[in-house]
Backbone as ProteinMPNN parsed JSONL, in Angstrom:
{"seq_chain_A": "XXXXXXXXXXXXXXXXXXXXXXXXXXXXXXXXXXXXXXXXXXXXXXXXXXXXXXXXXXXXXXXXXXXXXXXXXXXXXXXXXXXXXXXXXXXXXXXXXXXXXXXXXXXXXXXXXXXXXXXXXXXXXXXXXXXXXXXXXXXXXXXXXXXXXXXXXXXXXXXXXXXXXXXXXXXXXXXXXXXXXXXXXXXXXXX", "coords_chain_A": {"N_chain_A": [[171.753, -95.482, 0.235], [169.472, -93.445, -0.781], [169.827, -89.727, -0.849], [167.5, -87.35, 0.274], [166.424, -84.813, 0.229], [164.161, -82.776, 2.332], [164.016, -80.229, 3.444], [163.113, -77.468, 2.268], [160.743, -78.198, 1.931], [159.624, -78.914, 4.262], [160.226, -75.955, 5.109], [157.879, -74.206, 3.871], [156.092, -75.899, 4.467], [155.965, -75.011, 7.475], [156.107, -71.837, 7.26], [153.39, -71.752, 5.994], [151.685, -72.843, 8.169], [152.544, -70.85, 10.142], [151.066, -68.679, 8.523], [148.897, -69.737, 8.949], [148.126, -69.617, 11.821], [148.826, -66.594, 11.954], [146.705, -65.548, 10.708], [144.152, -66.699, 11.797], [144.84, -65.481, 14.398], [144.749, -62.63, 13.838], [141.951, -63.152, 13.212], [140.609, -63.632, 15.654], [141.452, -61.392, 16.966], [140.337, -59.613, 15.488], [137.601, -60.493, 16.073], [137.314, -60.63, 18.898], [137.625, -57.64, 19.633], [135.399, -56.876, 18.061], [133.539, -58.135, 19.831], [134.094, -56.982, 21.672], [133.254, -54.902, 21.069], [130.475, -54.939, 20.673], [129.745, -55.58, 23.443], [130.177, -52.985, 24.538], [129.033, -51.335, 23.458], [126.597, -52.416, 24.049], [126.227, -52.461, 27.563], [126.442, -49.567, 27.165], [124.233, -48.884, 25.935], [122.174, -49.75, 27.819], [123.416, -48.723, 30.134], [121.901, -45.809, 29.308], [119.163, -46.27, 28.918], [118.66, -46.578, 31.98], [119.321, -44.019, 32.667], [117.473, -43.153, 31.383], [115.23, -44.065, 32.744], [115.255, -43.414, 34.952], [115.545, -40.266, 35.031], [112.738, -40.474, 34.125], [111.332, -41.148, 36.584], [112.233, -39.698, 38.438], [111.227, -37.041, 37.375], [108.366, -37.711, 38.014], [108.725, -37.887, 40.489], [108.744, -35.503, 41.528], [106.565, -33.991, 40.027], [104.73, -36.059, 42.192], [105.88, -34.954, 44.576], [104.924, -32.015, 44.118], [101.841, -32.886, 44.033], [101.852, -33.901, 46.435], [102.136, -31.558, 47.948], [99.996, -29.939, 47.427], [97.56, -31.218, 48.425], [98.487, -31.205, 51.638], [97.912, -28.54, 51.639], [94.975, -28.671, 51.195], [94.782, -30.369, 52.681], [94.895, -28.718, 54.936], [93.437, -26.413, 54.638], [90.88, -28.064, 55.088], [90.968, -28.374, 57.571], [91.072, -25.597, 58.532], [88.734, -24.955, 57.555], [86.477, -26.677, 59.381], [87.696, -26.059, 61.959], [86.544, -23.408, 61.897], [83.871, -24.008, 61.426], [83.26, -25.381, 63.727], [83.792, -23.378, 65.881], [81.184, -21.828, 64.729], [79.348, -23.511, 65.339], [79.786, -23.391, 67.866], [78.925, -21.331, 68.935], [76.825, -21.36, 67.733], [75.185, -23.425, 69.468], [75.5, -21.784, 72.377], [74.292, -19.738, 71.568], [71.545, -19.464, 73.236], [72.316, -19.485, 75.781], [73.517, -16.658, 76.288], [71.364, -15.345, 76.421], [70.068, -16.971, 78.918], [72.03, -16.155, 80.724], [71.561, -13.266, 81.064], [68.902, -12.797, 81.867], [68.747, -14.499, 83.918], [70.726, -12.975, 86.197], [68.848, -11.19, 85.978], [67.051, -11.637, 87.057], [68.052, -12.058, 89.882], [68.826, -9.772, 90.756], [67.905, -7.822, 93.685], [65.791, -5.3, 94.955], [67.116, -1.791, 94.665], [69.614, -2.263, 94.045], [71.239, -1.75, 91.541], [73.384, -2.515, 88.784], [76.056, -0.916, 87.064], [78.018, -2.076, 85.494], [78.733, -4.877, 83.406], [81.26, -7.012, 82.444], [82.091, -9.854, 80.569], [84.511, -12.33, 80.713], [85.569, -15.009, 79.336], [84.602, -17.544, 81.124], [83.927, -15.742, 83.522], [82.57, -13.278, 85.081], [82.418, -9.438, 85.752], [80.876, -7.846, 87.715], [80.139, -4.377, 88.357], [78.312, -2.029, 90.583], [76.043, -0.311, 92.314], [74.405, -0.595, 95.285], [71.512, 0.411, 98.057], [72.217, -0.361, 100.199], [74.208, -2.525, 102.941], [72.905, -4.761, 103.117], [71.351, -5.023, 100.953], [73.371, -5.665, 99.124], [74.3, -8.114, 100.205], [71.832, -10.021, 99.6], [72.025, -9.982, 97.067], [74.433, -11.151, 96.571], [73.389, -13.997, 97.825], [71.778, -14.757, 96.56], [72.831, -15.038, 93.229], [74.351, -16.89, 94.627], [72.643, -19.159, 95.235], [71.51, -19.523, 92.3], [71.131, -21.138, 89.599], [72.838, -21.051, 87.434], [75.255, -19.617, 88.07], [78.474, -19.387, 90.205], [80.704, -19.069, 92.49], [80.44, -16.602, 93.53], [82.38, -13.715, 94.242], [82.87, -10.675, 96.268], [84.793, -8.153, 95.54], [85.512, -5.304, 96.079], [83.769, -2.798, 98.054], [82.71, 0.469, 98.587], [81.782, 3.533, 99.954], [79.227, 5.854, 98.758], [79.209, 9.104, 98.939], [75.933, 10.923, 98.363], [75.387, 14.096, 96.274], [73.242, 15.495, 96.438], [71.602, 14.957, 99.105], [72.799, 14.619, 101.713], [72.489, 12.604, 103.712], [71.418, 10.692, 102.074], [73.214, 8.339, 101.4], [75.045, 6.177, 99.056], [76.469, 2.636, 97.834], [78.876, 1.476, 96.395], [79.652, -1.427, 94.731], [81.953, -4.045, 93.852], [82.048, -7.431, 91.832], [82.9, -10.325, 91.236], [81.81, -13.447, 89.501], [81.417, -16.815, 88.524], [80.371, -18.269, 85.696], [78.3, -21.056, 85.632], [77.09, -23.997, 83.857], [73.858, -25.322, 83.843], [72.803, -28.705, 84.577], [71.863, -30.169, 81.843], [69.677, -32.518, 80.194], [70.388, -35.416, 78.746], [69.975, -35.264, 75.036], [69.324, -37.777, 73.737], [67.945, -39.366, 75.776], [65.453, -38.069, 76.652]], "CA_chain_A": [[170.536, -94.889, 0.552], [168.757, -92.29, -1.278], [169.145, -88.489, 0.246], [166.194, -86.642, 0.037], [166.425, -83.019, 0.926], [163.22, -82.052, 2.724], [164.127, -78.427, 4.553], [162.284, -76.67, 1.316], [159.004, -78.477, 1.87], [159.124, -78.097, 5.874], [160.459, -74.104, 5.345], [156.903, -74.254, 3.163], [154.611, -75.982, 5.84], [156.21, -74.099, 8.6], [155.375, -70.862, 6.467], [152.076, -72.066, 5.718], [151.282, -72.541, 9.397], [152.69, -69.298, 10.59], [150.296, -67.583, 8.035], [147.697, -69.595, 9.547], [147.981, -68.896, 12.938], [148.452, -65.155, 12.187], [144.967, -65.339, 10.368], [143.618, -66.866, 13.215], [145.078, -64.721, 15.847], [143.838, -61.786, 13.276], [140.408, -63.256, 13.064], [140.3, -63.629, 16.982], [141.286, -60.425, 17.752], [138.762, -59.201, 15.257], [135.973, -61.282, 17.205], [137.4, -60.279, 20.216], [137.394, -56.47, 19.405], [133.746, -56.986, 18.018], [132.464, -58.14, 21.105], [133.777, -56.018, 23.251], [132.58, -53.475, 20.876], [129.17, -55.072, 21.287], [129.312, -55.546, 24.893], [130.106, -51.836, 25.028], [127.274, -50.889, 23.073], [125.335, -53.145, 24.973], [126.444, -51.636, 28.409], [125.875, -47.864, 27.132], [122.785, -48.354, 25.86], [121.658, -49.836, 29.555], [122.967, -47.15, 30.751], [120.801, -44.847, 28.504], [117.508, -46.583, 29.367], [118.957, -46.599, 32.853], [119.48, -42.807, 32.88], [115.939, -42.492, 30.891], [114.305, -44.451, 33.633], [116.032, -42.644, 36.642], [114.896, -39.104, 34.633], [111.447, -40.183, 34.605], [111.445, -41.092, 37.913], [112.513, -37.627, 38.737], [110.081, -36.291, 37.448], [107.467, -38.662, 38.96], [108.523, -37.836, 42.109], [108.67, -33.908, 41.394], [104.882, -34.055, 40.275], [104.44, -36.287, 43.239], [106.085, -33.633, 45.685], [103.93, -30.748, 44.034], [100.909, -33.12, 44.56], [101.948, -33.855, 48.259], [102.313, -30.036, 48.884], [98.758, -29.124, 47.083], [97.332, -32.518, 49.684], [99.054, -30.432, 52.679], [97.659, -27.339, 51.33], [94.091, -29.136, 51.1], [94.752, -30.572, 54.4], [95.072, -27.302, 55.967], [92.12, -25.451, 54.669], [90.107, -28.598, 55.87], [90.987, -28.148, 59.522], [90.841, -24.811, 59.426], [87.085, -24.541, 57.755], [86.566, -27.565, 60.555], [87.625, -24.715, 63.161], [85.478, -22.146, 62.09], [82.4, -24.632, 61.866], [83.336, -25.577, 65.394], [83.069, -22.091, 66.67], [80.089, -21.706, 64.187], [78.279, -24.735, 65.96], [79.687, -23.22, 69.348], [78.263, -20.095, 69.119], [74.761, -21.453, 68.059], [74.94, -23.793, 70.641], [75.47, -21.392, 73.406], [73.445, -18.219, 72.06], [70.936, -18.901, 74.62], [72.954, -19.056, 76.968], [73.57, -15.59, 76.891], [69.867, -14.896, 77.277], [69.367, -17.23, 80.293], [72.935, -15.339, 81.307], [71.082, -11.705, 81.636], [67.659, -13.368, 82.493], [69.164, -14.96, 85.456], [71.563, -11.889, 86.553], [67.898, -9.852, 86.066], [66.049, -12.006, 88.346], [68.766, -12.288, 90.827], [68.691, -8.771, 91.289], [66.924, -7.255, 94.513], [64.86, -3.97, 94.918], [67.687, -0.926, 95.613], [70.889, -2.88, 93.699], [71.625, -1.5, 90.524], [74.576, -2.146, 87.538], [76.637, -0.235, 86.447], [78.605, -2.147, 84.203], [78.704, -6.052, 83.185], [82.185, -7.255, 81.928], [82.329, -11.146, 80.697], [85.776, -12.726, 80.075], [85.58, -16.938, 79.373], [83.29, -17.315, 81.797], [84.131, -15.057, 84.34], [81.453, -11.911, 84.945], [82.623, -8.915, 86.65], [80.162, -6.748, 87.926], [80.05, -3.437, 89.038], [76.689, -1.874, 90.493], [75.339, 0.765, 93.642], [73.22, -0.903, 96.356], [71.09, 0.997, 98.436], [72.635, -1.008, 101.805], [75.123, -3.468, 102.758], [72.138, -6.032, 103.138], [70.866, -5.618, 99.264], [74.542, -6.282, 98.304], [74.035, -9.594, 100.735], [71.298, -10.588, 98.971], [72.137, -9.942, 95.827], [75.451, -12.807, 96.609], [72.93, -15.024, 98.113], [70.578, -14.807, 95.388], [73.595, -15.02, 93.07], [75.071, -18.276, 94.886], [71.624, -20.058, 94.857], [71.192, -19.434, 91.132], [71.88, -22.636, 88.817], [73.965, -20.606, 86.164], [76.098, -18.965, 88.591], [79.24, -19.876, 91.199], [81.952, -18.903, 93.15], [80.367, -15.304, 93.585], [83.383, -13.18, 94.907], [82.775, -9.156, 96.428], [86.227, -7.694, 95.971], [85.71, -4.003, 96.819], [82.851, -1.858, 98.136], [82.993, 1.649, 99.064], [80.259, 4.65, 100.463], [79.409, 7.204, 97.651], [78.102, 10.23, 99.192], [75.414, 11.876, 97.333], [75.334, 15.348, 96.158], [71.693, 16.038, 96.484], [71.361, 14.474, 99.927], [73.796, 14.089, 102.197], [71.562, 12.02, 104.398], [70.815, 9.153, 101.077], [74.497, 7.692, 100.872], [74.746, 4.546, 98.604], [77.303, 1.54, 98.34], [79.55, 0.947, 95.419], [80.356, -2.21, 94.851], [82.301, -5.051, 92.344], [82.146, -8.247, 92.567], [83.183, -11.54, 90.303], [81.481, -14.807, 89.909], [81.824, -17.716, 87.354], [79.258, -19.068, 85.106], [77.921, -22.425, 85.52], [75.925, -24.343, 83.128], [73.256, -26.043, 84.115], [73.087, -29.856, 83.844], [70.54, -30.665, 80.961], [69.309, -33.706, 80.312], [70.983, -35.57, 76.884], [69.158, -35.327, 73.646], [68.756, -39.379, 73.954], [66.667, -39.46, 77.18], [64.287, -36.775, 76.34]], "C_chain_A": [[170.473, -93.56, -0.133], [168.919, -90.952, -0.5], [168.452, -87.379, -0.345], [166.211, -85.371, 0.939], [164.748, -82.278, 1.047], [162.897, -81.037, 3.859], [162.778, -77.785, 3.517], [160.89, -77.059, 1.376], [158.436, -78.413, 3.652], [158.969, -76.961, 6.109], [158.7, -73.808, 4.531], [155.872, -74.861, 3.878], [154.962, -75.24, 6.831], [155.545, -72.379, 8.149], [153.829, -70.973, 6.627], [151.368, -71.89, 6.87], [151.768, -71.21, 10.293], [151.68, -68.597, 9.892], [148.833, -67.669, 8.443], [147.025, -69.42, 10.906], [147.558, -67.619, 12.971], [147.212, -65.249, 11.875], [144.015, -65.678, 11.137], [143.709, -65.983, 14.246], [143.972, -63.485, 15.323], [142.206, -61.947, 13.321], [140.218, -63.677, 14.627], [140.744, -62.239, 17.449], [140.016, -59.635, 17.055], [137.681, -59.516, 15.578], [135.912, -60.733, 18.249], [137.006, -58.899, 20.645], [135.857, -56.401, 19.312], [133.026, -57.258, 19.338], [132.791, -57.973, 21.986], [133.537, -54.592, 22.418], [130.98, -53.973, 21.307], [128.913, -55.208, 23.048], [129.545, -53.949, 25.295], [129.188, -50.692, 24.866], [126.27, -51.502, 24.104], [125.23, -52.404, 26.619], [125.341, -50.168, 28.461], [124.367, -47.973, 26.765], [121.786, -49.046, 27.118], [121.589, -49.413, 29.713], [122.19, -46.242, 30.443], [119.645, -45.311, 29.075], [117.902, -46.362, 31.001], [118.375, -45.123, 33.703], [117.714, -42.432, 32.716], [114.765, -42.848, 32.382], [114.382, -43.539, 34.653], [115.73, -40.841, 36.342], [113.655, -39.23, 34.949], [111.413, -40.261, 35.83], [111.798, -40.019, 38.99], [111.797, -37.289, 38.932], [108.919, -36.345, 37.696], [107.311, -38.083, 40.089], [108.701, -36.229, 42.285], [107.134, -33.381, 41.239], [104.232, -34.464, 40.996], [104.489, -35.442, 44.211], [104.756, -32.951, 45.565], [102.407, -31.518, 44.541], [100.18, -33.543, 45.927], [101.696, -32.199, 49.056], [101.364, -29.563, 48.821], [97.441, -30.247, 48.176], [97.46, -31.626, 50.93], [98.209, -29.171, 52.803], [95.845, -27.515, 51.889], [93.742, -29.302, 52.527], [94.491, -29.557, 55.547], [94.117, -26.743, 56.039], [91.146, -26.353, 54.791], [90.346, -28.541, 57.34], [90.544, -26.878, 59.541], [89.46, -23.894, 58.901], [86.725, -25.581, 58.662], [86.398, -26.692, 61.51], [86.442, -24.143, 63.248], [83.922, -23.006, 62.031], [82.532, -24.987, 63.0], [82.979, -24.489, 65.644], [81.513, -22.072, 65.769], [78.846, -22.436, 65.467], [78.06, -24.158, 67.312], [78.859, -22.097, 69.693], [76.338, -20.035, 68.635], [74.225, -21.999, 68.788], [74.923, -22.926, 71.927], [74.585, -19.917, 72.912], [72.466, -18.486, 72.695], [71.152, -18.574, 75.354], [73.37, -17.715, 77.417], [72.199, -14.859, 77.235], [69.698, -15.392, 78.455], [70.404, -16.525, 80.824], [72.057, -14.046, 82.166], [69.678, -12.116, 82.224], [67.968, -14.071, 84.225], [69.723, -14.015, 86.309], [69.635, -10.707, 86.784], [67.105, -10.607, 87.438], [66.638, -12.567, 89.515], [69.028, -11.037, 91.562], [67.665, -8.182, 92.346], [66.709, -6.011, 93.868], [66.318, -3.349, 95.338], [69.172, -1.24, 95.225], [70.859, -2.179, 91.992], [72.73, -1.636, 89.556], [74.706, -1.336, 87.381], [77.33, -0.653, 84.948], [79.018, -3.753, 84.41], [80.131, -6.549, 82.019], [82.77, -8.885, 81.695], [83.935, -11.259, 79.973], [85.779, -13.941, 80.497], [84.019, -16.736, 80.117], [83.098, -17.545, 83.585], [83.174, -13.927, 84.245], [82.057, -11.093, 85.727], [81.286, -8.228, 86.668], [80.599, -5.356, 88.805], [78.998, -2.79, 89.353], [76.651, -0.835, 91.709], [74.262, 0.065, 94.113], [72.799, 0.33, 97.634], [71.824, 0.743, 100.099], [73.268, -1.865, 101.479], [73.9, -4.725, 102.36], [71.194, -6.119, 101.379], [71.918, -5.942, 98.684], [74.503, -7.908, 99.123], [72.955, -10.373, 100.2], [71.275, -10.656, 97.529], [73.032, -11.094, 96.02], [74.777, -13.999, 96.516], [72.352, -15.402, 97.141], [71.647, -15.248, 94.099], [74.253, -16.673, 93.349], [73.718, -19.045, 94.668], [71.264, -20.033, 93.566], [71.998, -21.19, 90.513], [72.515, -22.404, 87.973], [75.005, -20.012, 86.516], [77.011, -19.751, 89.805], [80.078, -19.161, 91.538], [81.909, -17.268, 93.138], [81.912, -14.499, 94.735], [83.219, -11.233, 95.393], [84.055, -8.672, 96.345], [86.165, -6.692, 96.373], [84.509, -3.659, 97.239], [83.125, -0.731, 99.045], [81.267, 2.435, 99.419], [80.423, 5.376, 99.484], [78.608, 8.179, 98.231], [77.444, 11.114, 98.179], [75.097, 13.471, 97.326], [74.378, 15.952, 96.694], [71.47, 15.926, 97.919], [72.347, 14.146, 100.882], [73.718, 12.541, 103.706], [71.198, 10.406, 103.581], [72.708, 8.842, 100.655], [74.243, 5.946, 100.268], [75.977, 4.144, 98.22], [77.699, 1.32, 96.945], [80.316, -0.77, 95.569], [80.999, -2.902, 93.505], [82.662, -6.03, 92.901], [82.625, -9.299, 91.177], [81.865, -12.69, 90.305], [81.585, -15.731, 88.352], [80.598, -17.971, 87.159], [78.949, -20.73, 85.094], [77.109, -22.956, 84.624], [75.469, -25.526, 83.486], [73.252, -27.54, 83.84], [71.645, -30.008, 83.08], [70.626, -31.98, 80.752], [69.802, -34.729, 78.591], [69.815, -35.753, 76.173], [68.742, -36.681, 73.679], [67.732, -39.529, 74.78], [65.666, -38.947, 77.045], [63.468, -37.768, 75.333]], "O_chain_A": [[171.354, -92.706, -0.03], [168.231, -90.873, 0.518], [168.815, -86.661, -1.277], [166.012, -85.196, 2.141], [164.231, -81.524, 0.223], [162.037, -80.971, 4.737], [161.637, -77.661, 3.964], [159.977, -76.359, 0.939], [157.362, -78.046, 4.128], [158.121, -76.516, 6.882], [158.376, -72.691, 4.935], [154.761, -74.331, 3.896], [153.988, -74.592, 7.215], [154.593, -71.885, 8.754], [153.19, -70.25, 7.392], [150.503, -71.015, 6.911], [151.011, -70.764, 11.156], [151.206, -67.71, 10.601], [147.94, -66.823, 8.465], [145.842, -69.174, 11.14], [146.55, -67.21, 13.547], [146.43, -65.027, 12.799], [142.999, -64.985, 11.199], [142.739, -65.717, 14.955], [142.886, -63.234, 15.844], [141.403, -61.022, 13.441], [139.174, -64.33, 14.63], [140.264, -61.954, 18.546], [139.038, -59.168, 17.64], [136.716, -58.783, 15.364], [134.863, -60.307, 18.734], [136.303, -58.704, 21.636], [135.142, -55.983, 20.222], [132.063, -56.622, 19.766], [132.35, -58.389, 23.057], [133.601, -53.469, 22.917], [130.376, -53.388, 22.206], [127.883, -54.893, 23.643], [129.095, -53.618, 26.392], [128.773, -49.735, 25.519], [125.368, -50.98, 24.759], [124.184, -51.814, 26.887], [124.345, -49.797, 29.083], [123.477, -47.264, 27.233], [120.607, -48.695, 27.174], [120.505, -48.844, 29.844], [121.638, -45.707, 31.405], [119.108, -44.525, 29.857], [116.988, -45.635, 31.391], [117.607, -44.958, 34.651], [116.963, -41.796, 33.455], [113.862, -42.154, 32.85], [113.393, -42.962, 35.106], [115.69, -40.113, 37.334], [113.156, -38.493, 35.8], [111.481, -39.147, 36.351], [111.508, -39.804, 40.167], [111.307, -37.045, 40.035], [108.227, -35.327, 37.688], [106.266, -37.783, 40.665], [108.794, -35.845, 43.451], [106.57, -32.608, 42.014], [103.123, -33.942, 41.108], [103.465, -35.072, 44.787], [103.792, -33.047, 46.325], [101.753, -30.892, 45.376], [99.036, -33.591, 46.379], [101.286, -31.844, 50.161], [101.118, -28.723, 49.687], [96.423, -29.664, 48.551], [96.36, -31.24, 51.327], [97.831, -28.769, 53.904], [95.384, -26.762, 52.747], [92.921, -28.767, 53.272], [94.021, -29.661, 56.68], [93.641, -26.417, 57.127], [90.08, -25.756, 54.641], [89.419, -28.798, 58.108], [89.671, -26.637, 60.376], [89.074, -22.807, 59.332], [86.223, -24.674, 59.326], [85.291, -26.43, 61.979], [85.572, -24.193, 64.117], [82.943, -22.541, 62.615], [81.428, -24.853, 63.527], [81.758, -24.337, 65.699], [80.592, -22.419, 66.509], [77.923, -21.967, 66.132], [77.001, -24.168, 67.94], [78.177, -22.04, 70.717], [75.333, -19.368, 68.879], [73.082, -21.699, 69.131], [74.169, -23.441, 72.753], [74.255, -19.094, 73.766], [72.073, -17.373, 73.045], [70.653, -17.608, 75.93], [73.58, -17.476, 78.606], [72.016, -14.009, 78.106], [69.225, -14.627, 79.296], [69.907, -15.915, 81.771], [71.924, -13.885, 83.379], [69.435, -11.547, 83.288], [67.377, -13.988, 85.301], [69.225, -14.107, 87.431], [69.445, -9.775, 87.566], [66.731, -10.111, 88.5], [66.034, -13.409, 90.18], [69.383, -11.047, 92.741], [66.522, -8.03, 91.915], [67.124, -5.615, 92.779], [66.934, -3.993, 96.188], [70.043, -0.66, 95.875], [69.835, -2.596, 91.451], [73.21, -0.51, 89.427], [73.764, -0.544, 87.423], [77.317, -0.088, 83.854], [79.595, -4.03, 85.461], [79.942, -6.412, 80.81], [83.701, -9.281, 82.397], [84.411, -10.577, 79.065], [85.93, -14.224, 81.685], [82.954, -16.17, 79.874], [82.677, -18.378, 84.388], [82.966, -13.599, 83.077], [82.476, -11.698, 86.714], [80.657, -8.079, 85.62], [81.321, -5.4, 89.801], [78.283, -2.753, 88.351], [77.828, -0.609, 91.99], [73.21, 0.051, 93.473], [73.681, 1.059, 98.087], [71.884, 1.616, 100.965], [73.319, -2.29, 100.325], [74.054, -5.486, 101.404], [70.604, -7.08, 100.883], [71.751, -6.558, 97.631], [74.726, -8.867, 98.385], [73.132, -11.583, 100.339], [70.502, -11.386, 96.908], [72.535, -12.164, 95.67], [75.04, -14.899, 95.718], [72.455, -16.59, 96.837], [71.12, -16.295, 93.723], [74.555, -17.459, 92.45], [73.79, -19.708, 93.633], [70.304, -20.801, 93.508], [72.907, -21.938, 90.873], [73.012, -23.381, 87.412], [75.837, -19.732, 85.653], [76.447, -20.673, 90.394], [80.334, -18.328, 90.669], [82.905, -16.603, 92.855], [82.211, -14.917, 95.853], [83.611, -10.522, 94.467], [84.596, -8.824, 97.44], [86.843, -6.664, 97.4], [83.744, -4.43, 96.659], [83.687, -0.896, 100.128], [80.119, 2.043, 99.214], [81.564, 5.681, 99.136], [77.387, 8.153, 98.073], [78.022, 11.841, 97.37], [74.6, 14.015, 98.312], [74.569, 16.929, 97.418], [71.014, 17.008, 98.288], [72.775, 13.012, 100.67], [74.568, 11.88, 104.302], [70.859, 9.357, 104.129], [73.216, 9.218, 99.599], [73.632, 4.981, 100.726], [76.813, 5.046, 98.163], [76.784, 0.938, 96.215], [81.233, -1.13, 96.307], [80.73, -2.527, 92.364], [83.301, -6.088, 93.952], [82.626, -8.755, 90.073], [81.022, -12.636, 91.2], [81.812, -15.205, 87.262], [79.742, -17.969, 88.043], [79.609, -21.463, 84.357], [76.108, -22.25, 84.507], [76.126, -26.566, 83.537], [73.745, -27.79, 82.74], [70.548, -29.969, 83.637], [71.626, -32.602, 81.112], [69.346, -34.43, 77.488], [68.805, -36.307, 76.606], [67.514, -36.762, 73.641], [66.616, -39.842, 74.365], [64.715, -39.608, 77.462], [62.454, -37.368, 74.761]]}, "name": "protein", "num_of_chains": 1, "seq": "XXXXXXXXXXXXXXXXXXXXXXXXXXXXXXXXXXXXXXXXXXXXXXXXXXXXXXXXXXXXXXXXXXXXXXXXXXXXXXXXXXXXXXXXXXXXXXXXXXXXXXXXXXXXXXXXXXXXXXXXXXXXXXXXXXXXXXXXXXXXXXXXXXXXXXXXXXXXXXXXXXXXXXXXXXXXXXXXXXXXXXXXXXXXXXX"}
């Protein structure tokens, strides 16, 4: 039998395939490298639009704020011209009322009763005044409680003032309270 020495042509494919593995492995790690360089590009620049989005959005909600706070601001100086047209309204609604006030107080007054001095707070009245006798300060109350703008007349003090001129004409200090009532009117509908 023939011997045929084939080490030199196996040491020569074995070679051969070692060089082509490495070139393989080489050209897979260079793929591999590549796309995890592209997936790392790919990543960062997410993140970038990410970041860009999450900036605007910032500043969205920063021009939002300021336009919530100038809203608030808005808000405010509508209530509180609101207010002042409320009192506005209230105070044109009730300026009669202070005419039938002294119109009623004038024709509740007897002969011999005089003011001194008229002090409203809410609508509370004090008075202070000089009657000629206890019985014109009694009718002045009565007159006073039967009125339809007036209630809960109260006398808290009265004293004697002797007069200079006369010692014979003494007259009656008094002060008294009472609350204001307002009449019931009839609603704007019915009429």
């Amino acid at each position: 039998m023939a011997h045929i020495n084939l080490l030199p042509w196996r040491d020569r494919l074995r070679e051969e395939r070692k060089r082509e593995f490495l070139t393989i492995m080489v050209g897979f790690v260079i793929i591999a490298g590549g796309i995890v360089f592209l997936v790392d590009r790919y990543f960062n620049r997410e993140i970038d639009i990410q970041t860009a989005r999450n900036d605007f959005v910032r500043n969205e909600i920063t021009v939002l704020d300021a336009q919530v706070a100038e809203i608030n601001q808005l808000r405010q100086q509508k209530e509180d011209i609101r207010a002042r047209m409320n009192v506005i309204t209230d105070l044109q609604g009730t300026r009669p009322v202070i005419v039938r006030i002294f119109d009623e107080l004038v024709k509740t007054l007897p002969d011999g009763v005089f003011y001194e001095s008229l002090e409203r707070s809410g609508d509370v009245i004090a008075i202070e005044g000089i009657a000629e006798t206890y019985a014109r300060i009694t009718e002045l109350m009565r007159n006073l409680d039967n009125s339809e703008w007036f209630e809960a007349t109260d006398l808290s003090e009265f004293s004697v003032v002797e007069s200079a001129e006369s010692p014979m004409a003494a007259s009656i200090s008094f002060s008294l309270t009472l609350n204001i009532e307002l009449p019931n009117q009839p609603d704007q509908d019915e009429v």
